[in-house]
C-alpha positions as CSV (number, residue, x, y, z in Angstrom):
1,X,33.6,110.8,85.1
2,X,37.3,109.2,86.4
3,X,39.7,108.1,84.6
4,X,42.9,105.9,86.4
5,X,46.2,107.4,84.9
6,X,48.5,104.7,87.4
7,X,52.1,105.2,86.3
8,X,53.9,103.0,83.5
9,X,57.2,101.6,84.3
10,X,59.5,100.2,81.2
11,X,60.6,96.5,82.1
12,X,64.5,96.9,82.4
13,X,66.8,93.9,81.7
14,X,69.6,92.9,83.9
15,X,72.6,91.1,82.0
16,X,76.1,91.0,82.0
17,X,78.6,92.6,80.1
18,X,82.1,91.8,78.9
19,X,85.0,94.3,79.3
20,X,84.7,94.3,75.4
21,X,81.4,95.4,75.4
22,X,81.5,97.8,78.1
23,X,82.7,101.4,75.8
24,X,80.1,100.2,73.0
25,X,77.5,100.0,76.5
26,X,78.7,103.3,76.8
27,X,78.0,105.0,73.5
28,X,74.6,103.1,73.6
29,X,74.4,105.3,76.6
30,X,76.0,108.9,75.1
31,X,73.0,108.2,72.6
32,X,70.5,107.9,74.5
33,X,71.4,111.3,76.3
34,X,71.2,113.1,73.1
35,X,68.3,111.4,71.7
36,X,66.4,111.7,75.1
37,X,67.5,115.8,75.0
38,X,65.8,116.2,71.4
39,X,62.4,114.8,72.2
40,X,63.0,116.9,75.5
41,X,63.4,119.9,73.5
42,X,60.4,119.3,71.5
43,X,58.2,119.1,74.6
44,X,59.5,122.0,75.6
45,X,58.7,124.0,72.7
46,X,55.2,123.0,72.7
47,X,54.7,124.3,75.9
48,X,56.6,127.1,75.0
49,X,53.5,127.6,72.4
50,X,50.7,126.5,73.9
51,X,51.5,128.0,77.8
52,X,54.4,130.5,77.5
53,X,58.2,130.6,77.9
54,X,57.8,130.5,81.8
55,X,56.4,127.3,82.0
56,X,59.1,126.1,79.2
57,X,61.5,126.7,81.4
58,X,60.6,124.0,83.6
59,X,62.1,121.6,81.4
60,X,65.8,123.2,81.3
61,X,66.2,121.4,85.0
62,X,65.7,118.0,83.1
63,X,67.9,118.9,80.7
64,X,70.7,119.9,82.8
65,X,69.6,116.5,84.7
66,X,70.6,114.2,81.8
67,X,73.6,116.2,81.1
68,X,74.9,115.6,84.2
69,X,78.6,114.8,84.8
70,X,77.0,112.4,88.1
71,X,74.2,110.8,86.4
72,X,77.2,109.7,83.7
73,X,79.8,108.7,86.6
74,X,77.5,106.8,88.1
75,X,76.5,104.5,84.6
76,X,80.1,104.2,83.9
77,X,81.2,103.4,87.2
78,X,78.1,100.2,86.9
79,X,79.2,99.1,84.0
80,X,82.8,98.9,84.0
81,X,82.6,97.2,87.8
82,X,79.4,95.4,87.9
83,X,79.5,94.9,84.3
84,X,75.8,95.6,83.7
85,X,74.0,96.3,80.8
86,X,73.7,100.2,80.3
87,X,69.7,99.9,80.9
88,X,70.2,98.0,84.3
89,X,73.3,100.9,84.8
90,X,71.1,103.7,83.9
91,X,68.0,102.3,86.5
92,X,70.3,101.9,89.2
93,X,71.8,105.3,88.8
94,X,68.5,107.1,88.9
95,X,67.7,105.0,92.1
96,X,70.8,105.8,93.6
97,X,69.7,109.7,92.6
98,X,66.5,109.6,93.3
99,X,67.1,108.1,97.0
100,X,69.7,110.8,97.7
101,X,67.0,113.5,97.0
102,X,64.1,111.1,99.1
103,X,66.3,111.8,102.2
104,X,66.4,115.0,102.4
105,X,63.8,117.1,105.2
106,X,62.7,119.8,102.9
107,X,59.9,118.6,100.5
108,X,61.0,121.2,98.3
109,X,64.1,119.0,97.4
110,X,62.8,116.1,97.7
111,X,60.5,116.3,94.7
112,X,63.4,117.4,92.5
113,X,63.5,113.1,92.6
114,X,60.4,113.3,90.1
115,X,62.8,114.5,87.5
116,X,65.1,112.0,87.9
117,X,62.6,109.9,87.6
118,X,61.0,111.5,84.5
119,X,64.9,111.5,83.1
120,X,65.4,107.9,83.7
121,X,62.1,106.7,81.9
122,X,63.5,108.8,78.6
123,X,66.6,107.3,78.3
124,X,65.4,103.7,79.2
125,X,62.7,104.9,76.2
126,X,65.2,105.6,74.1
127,X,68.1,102.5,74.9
128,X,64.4,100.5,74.6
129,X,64.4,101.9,70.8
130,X,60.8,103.1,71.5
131,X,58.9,106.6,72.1
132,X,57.8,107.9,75.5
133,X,54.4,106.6,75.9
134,X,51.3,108.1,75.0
135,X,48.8,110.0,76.7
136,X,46.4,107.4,78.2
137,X,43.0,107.9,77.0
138,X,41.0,110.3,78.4
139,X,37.4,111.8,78.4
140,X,36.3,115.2,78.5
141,X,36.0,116.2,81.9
142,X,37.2,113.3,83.3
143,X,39.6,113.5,87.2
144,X,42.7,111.6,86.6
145,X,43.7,109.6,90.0
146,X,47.2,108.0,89.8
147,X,49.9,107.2,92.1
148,X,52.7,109.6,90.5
149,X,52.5,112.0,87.2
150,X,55.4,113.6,85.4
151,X,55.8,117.0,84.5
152,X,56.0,115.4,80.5
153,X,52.6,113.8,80.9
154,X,51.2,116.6,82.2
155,X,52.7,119.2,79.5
156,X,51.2,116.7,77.4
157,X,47.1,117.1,79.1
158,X,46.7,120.7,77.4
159,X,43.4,121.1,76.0
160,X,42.4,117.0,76.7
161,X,39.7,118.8,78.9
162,X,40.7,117.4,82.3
163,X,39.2,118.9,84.7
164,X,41.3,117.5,87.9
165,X,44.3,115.4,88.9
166,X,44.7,113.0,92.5
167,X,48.3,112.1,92.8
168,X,49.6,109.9,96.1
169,X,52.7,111.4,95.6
170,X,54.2,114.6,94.6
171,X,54.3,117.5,96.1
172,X,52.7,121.8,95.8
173,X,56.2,122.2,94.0
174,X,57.2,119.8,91.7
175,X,57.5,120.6,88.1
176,X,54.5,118.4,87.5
177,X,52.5,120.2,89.9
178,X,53.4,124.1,88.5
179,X,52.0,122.8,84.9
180,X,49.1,121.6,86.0
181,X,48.3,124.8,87.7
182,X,49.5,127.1,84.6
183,X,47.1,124.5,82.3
184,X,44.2,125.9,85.1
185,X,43.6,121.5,86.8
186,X,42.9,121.7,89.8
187,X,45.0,119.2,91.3
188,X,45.3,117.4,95.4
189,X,48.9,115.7,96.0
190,X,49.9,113.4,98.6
191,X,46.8,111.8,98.5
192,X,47.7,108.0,100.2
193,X,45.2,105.3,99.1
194,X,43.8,107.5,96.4
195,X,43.8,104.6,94.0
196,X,42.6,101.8,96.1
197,X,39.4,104.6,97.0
198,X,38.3,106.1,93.9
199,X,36.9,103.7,91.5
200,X,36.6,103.9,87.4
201,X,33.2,105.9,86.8
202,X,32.7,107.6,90.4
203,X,32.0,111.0,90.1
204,X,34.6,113.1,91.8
205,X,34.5,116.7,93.0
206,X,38.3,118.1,93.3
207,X,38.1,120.9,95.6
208,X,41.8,122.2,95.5
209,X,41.2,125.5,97.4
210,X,40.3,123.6,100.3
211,X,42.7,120.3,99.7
212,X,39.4,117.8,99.5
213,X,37.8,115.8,96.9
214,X,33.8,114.4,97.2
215,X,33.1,110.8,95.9
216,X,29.6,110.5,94.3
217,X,28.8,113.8,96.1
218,X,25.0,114.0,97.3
219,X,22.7,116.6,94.8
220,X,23.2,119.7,97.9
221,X,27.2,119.4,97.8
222,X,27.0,119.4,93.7
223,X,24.6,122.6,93.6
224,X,26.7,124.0,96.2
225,X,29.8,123.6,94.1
226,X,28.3,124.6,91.0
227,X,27.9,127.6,93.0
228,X,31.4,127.8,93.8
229,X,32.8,127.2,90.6
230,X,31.1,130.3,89.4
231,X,32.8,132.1,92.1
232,X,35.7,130.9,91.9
233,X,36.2,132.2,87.8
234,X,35.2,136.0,89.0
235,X,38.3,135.4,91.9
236,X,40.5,133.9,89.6
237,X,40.0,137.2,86.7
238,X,40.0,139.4,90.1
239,X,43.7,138.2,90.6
240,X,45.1,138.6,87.6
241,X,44.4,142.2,87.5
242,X,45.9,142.2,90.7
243,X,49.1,141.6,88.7
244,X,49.9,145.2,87.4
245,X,48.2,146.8,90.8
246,X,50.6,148.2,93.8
247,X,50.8,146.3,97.0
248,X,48.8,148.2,99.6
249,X,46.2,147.8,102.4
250,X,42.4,149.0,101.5
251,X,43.7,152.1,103.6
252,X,46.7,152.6,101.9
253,X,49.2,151.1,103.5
254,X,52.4,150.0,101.2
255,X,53.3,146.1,102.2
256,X,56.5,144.0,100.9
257,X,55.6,141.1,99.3
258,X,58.4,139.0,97.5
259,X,58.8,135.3,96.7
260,X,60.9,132.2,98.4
261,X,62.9,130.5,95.6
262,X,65.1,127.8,94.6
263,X,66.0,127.8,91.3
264,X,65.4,129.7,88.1
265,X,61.9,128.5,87.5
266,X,61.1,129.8,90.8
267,X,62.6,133.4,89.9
268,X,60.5,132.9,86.4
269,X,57.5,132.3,87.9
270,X,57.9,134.9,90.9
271,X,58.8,137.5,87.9
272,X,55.3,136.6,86.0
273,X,52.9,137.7,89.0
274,X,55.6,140.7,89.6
275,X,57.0,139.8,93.0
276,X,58.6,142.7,94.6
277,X,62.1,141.2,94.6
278,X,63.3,137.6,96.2
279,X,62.9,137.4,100.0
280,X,64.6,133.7,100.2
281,X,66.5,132.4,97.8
282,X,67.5,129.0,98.6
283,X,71.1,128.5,97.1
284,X,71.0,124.6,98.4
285,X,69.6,123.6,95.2
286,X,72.6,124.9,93.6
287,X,74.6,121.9,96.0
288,X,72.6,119.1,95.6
289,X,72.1,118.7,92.0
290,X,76.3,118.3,91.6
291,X,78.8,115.8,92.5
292,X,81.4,118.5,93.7
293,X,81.5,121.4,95.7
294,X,80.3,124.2,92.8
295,X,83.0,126.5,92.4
296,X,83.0,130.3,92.7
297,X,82.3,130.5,89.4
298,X,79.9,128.3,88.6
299,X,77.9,129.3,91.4
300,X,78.2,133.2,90.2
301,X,76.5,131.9,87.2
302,X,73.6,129.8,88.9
303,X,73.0,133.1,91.2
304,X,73.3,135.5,88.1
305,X,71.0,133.7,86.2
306,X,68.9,134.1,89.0
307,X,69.2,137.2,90.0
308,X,68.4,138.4,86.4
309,X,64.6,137.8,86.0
310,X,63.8,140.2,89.1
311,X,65.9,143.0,88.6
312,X,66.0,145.7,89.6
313,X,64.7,144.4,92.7
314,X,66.4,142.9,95.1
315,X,67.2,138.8,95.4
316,X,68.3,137.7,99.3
317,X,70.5,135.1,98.6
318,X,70.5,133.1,101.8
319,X,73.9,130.9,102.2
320,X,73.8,127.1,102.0
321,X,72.0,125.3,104.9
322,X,72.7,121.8,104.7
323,X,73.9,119.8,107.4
324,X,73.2,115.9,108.4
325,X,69.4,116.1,107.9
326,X,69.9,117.7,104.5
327,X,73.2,115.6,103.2
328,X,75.0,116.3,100.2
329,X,76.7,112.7,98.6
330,X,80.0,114.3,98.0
331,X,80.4,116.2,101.6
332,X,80.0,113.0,104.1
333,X,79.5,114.3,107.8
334,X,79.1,112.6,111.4
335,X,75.7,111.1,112.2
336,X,74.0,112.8,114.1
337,X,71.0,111.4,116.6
338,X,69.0,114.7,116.3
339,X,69.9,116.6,113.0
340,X,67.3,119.1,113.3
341,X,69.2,120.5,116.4
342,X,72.8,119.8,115.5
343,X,75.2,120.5,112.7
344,X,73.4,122.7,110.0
345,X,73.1,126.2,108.5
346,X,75.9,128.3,109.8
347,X,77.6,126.1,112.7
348,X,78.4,124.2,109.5
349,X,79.9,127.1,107.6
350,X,81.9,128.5,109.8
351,X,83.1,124.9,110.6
352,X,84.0,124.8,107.0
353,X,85.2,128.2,105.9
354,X,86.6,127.6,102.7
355,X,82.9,126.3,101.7
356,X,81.4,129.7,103.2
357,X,84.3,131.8,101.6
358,X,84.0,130.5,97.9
359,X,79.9,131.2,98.7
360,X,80.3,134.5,99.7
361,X,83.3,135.9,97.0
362,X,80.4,134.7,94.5
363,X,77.5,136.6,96.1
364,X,79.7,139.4,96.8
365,X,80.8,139.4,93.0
366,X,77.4,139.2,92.0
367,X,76.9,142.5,94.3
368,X,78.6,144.6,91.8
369,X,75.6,145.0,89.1
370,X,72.9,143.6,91.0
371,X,70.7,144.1,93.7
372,X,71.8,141.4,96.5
373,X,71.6,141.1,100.1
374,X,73.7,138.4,102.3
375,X,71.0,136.1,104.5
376,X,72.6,133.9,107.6
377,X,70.2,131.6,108.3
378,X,70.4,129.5,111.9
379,X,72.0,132.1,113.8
380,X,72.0,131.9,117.3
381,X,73.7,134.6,119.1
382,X,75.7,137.3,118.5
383,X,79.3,135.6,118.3
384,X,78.0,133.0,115.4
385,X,76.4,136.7,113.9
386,X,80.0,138.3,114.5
387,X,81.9,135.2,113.1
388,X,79.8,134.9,110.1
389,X,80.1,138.9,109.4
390,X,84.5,138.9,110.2
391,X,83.9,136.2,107.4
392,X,82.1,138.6,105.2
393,X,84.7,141.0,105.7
394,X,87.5,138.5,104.7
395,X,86.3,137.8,101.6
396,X,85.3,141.9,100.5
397,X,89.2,142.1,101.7
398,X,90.2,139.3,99.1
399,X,88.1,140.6,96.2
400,X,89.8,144.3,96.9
401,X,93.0,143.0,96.4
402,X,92.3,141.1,93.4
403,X,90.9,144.5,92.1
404,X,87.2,142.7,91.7
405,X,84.3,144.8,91.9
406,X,81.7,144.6,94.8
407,X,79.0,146.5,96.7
408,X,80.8,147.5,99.8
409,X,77.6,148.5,102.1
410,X,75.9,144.9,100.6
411,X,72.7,144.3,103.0
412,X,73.4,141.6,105.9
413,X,70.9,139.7,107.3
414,X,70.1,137.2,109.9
415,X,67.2,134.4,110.1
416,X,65.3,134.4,113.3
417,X,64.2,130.6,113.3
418,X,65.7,129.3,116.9
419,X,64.2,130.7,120.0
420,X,67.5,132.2,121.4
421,X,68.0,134.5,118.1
422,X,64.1,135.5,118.9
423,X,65.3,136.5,122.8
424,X,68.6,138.2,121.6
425,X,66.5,139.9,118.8
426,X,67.2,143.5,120.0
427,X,70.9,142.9,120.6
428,X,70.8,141.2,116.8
429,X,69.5,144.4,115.6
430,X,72.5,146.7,115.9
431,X,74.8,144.1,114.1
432,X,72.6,143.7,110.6
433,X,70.9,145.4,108.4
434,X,67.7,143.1,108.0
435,X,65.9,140.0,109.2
436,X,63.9,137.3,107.7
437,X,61.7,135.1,110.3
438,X,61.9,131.5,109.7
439,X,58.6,130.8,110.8
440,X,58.4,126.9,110.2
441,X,61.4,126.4,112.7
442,X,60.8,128.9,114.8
443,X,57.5,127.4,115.3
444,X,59.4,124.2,115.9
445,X,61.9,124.5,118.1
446,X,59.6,127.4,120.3
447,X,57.1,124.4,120.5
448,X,59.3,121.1,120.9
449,X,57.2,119.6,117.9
450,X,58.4,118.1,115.2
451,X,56.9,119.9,111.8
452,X,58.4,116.5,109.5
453,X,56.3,113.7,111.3
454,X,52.8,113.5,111.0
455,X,52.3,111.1,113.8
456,X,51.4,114.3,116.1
457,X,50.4,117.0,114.0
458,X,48.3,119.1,116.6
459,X,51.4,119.5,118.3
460,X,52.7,121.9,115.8
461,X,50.7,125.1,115.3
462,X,51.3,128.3,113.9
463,X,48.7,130.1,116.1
464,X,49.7,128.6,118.9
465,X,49.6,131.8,121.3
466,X,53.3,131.4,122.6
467,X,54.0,131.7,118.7
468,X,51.8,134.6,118.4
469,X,53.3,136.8,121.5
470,X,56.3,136.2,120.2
471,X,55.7,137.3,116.5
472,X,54.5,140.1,118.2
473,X,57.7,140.9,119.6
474,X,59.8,140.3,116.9
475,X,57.5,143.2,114.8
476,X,57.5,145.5,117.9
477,X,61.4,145.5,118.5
478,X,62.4,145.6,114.8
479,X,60.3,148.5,113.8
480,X,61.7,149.7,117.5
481,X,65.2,149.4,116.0
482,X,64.4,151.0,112.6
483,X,65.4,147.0,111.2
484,X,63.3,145.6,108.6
485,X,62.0,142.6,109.1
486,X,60.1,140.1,106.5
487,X,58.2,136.9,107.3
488,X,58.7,134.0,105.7
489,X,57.2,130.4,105.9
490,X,53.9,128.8,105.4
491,X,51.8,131.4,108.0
492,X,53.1,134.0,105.8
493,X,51.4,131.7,103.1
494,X,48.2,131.4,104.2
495,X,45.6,134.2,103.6
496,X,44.0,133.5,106.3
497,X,46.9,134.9,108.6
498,X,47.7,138.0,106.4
499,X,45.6,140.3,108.6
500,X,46.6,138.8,111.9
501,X,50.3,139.3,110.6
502,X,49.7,143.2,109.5
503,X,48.2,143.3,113.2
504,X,51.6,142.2,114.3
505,X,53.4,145.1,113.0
506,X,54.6,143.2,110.0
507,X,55.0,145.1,107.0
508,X,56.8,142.6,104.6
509,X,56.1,139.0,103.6
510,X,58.1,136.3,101.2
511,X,55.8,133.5,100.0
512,X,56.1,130.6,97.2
513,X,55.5,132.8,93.5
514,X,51.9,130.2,93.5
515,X,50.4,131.8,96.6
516,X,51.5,136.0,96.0
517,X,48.4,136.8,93.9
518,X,46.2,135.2,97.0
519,X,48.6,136.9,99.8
520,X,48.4,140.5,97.7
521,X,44.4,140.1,97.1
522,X,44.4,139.4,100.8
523,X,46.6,142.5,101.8
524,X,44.4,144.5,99.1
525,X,41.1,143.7,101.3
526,X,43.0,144.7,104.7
527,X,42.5,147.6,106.8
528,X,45.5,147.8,109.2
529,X,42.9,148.9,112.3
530,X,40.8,146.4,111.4
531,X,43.8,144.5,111.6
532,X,45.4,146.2,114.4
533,X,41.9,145.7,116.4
534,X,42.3,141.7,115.5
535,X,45.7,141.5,117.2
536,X,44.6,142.9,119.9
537,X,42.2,140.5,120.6
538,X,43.7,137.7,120.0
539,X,47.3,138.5,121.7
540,X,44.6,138.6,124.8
541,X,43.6,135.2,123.7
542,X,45.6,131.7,125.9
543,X,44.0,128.9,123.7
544,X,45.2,127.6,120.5
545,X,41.5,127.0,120.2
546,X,39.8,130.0,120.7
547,X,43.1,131.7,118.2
548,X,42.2,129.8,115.6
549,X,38.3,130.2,115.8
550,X,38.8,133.9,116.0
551,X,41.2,134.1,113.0
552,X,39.0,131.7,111.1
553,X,36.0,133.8,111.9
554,X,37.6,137.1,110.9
555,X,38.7,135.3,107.7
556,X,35.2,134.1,107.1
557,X,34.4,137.6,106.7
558,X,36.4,138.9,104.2
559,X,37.5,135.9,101.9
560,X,36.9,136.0,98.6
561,X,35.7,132.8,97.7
562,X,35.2,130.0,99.8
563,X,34.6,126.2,99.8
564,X,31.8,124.8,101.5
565,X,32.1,123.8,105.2
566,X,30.7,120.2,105.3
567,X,33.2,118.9,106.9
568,X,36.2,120.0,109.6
569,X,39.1,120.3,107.7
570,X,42.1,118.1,108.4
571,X,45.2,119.9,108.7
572,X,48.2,117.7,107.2
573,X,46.9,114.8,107.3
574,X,45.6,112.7,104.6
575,X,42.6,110.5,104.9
576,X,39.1,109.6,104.2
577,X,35.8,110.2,106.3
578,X,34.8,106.5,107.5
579,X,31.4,109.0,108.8
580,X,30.8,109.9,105.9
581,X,31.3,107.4,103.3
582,X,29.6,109.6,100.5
583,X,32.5,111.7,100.3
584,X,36.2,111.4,101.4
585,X,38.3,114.6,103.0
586,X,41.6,113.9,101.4
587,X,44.1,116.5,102.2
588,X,44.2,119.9,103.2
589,X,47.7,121.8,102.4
590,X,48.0,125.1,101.8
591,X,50.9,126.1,99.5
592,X,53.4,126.6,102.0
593,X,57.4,126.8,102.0
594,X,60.0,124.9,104.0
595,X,62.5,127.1,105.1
């Protein structure tokens, strides 16, 4: 069964408005925020109930969201110079929001924009004098295919028996997409033409592990799924008593394995499957959802609040890497004609050292009573490294005078994600305390292939063998220099690489909280000379090709469970088999981070 859940959108009247009428616009406005924050509230609760106070939390981002001091400037500012109605205000403000996070490189941030989106439909509920709308009608096991979903619909699908969800938008870390894994749907995002394809009453197979969904399947791909399924609840009770269980190799070996986060959901979720601390914590989020540079305090709070849910482990706070392909509205810089390679990370910062120092008097403050380490992310020699550090020092020289406490002997690190930081790596290693690979722009920049456009995706490739020798490197030298290093990035993701990686030397990952169960069952079922011996091999290897059979083959092996192979899987790019029109091969994404 199918169901077609295409998104609603309230019909918003444009008028004008006197100056008279412009404060009463307002208050219509003011109580709309607080209406929309009740219902809010409520929602939250019940999930609260019915999934648990991680998942709950979700919802605090959307609070904050209509609370904030921009989203209110922004209404204002329409009506009292355009004069427009507050519901034609409030439209265009979430448009001018929404658009600011749609620009941005790293999906991460850019489906923040869902809950603007989400916020915006409340209030125009609310100024509209009616509810949010309901649930559509659904049917016991019934795949809902829609453009876009919301985090409140889908807080909203508990126990409607749904069995899957194909969205053309979205994205593996949108609010929307975290409930519908904690409600158990499997669910395929960034789906194009979904809803032209599917049709009311197909039958639909959603195949999540493998990022594909069957139309009106033929009778062998439905008994080979039923098959599947079954496997798939034994792996699925297999890793949640992985929860409580040490990281080690089947031989004994002990492996790191934290989470990448942004935000306090993140930290939440990465503190429910016991993460061993925060390898990458974004702090851009932090930025982008104000209208001002945060100050020092407000961004101790935000990292506090953070830090909290791991300790006593330890968070790496990495500082803010934005530049002209990440833009913040309130910090306008040059255009650039290649931002990927220009102003960002910390060429930025140390362009702009009253932004770094505020960052780091925070962190460092935070340093006092918990567990925090400095990351540097973009570095690319040892006079940025040296720059960045005397900065470090300035600001422990500040807080000492002021008589604030701080952890003097704080942890420094420094992100290996450009090639020259990969060459100078042993030269690195006597000036920091730790590194953290940036394996999506390494694998960039090493490669001259864009990882953002699609038109060329064969281009960029993790197992390319350049990529490899040089991971290899990075392991040899740091363990060489008694420097811990941790990987980060979507091959750290995949479970499919873990044993290559181990081979590699490495000996501590950071991965999105949604993939650590798979990455520690994966390390649990790893030998490191079974490993060892797969390096070697393939470090012998010249051809992306023959890599990538190899690996695949070696993960054949030992996977837990496993979709059927009925069709070669298309990395990173949607589409549907014109070959084979009884079934379509939508997507195949792994859970991956952008660093």
């Amino acid at each position: 069964m199918l169901c077609d859940c295409a998104r609603t959108q309230t019909a918003v009247p444009l008028r004008q408005v006197s100056a008279a009428e412009v404060q009463a616009e307002l208050k219509r406005f003011d109580a709309a925020v607080l209406a929309a924050e009740v219902k809010l509230r409520e929602v939250q609760e019940s999930v609260r109930r019915t999934l648990g106070k991680d998942e709950a939390e979700i919802f605090e981002a959307q609070v904050l969201l209509l609370r904030d001091v921009q989203l209110r400037d922004a209404v204002r500012a329409l009506c009292l110079e355009k004069r427009m109605n507050v519901e034609a205000a409030v439209e265009e403000a979430i448009k001018q929001l929404m658009d600011l996070f749609g620009r941005l490189e790293d999906p991460y941030f850019r489906e923040r924009a869902t809950d603007l989106y989400d916020v915006g439909r409340r209030l125009l509920d609310h100024l509209a004098e009616s509810g949010l709308p309901d649930v559509p009608v659904v049917h016991e096991g019934c795949v809902i295919v829609t453009s876009e979903i919301l985090a409140s619909v889908v807080a909203r699908l508990e126990g409607q028996g749904v069995r899957g969800l194909i969205v053309e938008k979205g994205g593996l870390t949108a609010h929307a997409t975290i409930l519908a894994r904690s409600l158990g749907i499997p669910t395929l995002v960034q789906v194009p033409e979904a809803t032209a394809k599917i049709r009311a009453g197909d039958l639909v197979i959603v195949d999540a592990l493998a990022g594909r969904a069957f139309i009106n399947p033929q009778a062998e791909i439905l008994r080979k799924y039923d098959q599947l399924d079954a496997n798939l609840k034994v792996h699925q009770g297999v890793l949640k008593g992985l929860i409580d269980l040490p990281t080690v190799t089947h031989d004994g070996v002990e492996i790191k394995l934290c989470a990448n986060i942004g935000q306090t959901a993140d930290a939440l979720a990465a503190a429910n499957v016991k993460a061993d601390g925060v390898g990458l914590y974004r702090t851009e989020f932090v930025f982008l959802v104000q209208d001002h540079f945060p100050s020092e305090d407000e961004q101790y709070q935000f990292y506090r609040a953070t830090a909290e849910h791991l300790q006593p482990a330890q968070t790496v706070i990495r500082v803010l890497d934005v530049g002209s392909d990440k833009p913040l509205s309130y910090f306008p810089l040059p255009r650039e004609a290649n931002p990927a390679m220009g102003f960002r990370g910390i060429r930025l910062l140390l362009a702009h050292p009253s932004l770094l120092h505020t960052q780091l008097r925070a962190i460092l403050r935070l340093s006092a009573t918990h567990s925090v380490a400095i990351l540097l992310p973009m570095i690319d020699g040892i006079d940025e490294l040296r720059a960045a550090k005397a900065a470090i020092e300035r600001a422990k020289a500040e807080l000492a005078a002021a008589g604030l406490s701080f952890n003097h002997r704080i942890p420094i690190g420094a992100m290996i994600e450009t090639p020259s930081a990969a060459l100078l790596v042993r030269y690195l290693a006597d000036e920091v305390d730790f590194f953290s690979v940036g394996t999506n722009d390494l694998v960039q920049f090493l490669l001259a292939a864009d990882r953002i456009r699609g038109e060329m995706p064969s281009t960029y490739d993790p197992l390319h063998p350049a990529v490899i020798q040089l991971l290899a490197k990075l392991a040899t030298v740091a363990r060489g220099k008694g420097t811990p290093i941790s990987l980060c990035g979507e091959i750290a993701s995949d479970p499919s690489y873990t044993s290559l990686l181990i081979g590699l030397g490495f000996r501590s990952f950071s991965v999105s909280p949604g993939r650590l169960l798979d990455i520690k069952h994966a390390i649990r079922t790893t030998g490191v000379q079974q490993a060892e011996n797969l390096a070697e091999e393939v470090l012998l290897l010249c051809s992306t090709r023959d890599i990538k059979a190899r690996v695949q083959d070696d993960w054949n092996r030992r996977r837990p469970v496993s979709s059927p192979e009925i069709v070669p899987r298309c990395s990173y790019v949607a589409r549907f088999s014109e070959r084979h029109p009884e079934f379509a091969d939508l997507v195949d994404r792994r859970d991956g981070d952008l660093n």
